[in-house]
PAZAPA-4460 file (N, C-alpha, C; in steps of 0.05 Angstrom, whole numbers, plus 32768, in hexadecimal, padded with zeros to 4 digits):
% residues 73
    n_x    n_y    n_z   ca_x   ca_y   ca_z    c_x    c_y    c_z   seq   type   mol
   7E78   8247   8120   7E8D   8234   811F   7E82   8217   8120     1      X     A
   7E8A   8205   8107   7E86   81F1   8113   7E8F   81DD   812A     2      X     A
   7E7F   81CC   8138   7E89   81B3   814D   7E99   81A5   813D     3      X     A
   7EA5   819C   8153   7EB3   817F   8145   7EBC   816E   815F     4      X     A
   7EBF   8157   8153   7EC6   813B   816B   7EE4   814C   8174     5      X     A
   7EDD   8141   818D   7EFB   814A   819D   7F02   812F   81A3     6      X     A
   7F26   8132   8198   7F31   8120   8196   7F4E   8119   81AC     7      X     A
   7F49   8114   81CC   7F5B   8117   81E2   7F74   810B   81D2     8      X     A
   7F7B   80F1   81C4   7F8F   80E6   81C0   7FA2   80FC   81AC     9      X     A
   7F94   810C   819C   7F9D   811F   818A   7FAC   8139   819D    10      X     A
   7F9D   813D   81AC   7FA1   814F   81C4   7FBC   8144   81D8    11      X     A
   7FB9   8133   81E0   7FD8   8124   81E5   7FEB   8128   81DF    12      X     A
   7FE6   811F   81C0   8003   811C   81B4   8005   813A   81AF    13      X     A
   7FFA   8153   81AC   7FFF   816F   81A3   8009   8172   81B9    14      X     A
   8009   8170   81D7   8014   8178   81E6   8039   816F   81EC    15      X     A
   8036   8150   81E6   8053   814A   81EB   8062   8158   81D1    16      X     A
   8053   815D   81C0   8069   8169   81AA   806D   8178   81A8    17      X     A
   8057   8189   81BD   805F   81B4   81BF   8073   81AD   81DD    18      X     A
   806E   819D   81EF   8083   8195   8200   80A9   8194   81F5    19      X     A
   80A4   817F   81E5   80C2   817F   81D5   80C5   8195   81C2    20      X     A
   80BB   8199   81B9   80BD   81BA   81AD   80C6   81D9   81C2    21      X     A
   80C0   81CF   81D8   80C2   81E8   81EA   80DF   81DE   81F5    22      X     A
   80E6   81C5   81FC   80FE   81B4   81FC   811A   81C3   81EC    23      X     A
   8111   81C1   81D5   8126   81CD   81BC   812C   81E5   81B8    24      X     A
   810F   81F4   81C6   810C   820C   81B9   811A   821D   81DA    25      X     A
   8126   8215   81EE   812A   8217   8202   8144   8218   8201    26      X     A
   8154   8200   81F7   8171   81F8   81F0   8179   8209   81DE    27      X     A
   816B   820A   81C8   8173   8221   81B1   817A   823C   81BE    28      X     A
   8165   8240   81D2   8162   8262   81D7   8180   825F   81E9    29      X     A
   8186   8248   81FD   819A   8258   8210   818C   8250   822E    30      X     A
   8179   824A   8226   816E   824D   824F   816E   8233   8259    31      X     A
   817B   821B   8248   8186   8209   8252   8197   81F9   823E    32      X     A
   81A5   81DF   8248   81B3   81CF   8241   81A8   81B0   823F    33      X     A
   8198   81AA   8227   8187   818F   8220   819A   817D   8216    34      X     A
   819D   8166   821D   81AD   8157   8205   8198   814A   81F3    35      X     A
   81A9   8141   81E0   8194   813E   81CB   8179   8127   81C9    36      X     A
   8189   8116   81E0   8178   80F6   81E1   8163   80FF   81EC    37      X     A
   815C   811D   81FD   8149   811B   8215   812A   8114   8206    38      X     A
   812E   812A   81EA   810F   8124   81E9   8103   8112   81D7    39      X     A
   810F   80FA   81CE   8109   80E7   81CA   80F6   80D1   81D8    40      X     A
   80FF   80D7   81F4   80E8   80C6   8204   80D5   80DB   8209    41      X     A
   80D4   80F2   8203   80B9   8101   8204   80AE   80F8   81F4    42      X     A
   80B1   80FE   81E1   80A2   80F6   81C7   8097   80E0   81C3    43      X     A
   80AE   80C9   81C6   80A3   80B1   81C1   8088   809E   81E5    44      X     A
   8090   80AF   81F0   8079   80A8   8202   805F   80BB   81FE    45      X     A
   8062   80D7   81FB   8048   80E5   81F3   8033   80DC   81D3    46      X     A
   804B   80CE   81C5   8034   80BB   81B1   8024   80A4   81B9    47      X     A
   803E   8097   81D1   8031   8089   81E1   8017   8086   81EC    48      X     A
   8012   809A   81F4   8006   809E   820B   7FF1   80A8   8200    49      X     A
   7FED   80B6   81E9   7FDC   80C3   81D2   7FCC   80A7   81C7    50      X     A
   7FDE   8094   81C2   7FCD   807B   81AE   7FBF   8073   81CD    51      X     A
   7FC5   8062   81DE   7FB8   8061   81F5   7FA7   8069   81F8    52      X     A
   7FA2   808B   81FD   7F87   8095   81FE   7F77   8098   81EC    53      X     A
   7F7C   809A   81D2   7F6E   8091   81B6   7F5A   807F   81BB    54      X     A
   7F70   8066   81C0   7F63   8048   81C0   7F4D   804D   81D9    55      X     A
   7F52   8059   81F2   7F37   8060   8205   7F25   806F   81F9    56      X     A
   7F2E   807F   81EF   7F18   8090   81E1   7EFF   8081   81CC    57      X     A
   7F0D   806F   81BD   7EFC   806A   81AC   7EEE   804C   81B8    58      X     A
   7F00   8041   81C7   7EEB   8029   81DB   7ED2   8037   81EF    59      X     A
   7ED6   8050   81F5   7EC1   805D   8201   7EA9   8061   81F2    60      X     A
   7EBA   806F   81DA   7EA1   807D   81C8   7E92   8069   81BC    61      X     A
   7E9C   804B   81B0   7E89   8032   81A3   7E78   802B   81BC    62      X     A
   7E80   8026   81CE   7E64   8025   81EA   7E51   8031   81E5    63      X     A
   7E52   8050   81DD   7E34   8060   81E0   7E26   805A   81CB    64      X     A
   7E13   805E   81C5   7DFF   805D   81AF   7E0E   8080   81A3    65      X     A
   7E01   807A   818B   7E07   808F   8176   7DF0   80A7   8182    66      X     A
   7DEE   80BC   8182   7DDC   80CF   818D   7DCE   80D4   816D    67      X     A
   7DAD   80DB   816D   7DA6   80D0   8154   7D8A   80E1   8160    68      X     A
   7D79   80D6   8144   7D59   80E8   814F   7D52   80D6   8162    69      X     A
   7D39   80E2   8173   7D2E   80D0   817C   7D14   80C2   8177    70      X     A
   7D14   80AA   8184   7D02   809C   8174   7CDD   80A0   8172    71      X     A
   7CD9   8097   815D   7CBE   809F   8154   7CA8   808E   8167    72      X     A
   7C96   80A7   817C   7C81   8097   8182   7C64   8093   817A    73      X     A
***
């Protein structure tokens, strides 16, 4: 398998949207009573909160040096 960059801000936002998804999918079934406005502030804070850690993410990662050969002695 290949690696790949892990991406927390991506990871964020998949969670608040399987969050409001479980929201709907909760109200639909019967095992509770949501009104409709609730998951709007889920959502719109878990993108929130997603760009946020993006923006940490990638102010972290420009700090390091690029990992690369090493140098010739």
């Amino acid at each position: 398998m290949l690696r790949h960059e892990v991406m927390p801000g991506k990871l964020v936002a998949g969670l608040f949207l399987t969050a409001a998804g479980v929201i709907y999918a909760g109200d639909a079934g019967g095992a509770w009573d949501t009104p409709w406005f609730v998951v709007i502030p889920v959502v719109t804070g878990g993108l929130c909160l997603a760009a946020t850690v993006a923006l940490v993410t990638r102010a972290l990662r420009r700090r390091r040096p690029e990992p690369g050969p090493p140098p010739a002695t």
